[in-house]
N, C-alpha and C positions, 0 to 999 in steps of 0.2 A: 432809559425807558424800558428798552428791552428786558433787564435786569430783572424787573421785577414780576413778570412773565413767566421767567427761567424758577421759580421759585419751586421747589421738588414737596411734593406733596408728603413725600415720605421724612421728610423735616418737619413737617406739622406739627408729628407726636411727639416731640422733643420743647413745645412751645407749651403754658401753661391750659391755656381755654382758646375757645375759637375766638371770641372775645379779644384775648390776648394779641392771637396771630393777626389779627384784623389790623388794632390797633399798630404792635408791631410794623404791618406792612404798609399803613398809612402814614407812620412818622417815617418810614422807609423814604418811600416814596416821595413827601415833604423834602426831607433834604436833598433829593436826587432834582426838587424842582419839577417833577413831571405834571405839575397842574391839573393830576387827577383829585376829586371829591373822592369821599368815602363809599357812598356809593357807583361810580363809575368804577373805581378802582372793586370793589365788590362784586361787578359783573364780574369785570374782567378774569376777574381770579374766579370766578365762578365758573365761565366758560371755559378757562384754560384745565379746570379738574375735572371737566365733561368731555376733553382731548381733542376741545379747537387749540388751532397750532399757533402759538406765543408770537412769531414772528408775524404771519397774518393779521391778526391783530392787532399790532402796532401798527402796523402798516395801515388800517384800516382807520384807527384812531389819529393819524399822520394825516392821510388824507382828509377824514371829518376835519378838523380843524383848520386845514390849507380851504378848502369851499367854506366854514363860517366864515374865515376872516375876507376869502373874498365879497362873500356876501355882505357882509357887514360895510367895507369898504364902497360894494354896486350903494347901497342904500346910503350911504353918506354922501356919495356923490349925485345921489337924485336929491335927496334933501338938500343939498348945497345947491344944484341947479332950479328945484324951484324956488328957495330964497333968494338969489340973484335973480329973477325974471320978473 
């Protein structure tokens, strides 16, 4: 996940179109598994060229989804408690 965070801006200009580098880093990131869309993953690289710090960031995206899934889980278990009442 990190990985793709670390990605140096100055490598950019060696890619064909932004277009290119997008796509590029979103089949990246497909095979690494990191369950970013095209757009999350387009923040984030957004932010990281505006010189929020890469490691923050996952960190931050680590934590969002530890709270969705709890949340998701509070809510299945209220949905399961009032269908058993």
């Amino acid at each position: 996940f990190f990985f793709l965070f670390s990605f140096s801006p100055a490598c950019a200009g060696h890619m064909d179109t932004p277009r290119g580098d997008m796509d590029a880093l979103y089949d990246l990131s497909q095979l690494l598994e990191t369950g970013l869309d095209r757009e999350t993953l387009a923040v984030l690289i957004g932010l990281t060229e505006q010189g929020v710090n890469p490691e923050a960031l996952a960190a931050v995206v680590k934590e969002l989804r530890r709270e969705s899934a709890a949340l998701r889980a509070a809510e299945a278990e209220a949905a399961e408690a009032e269908g058993g009442s």
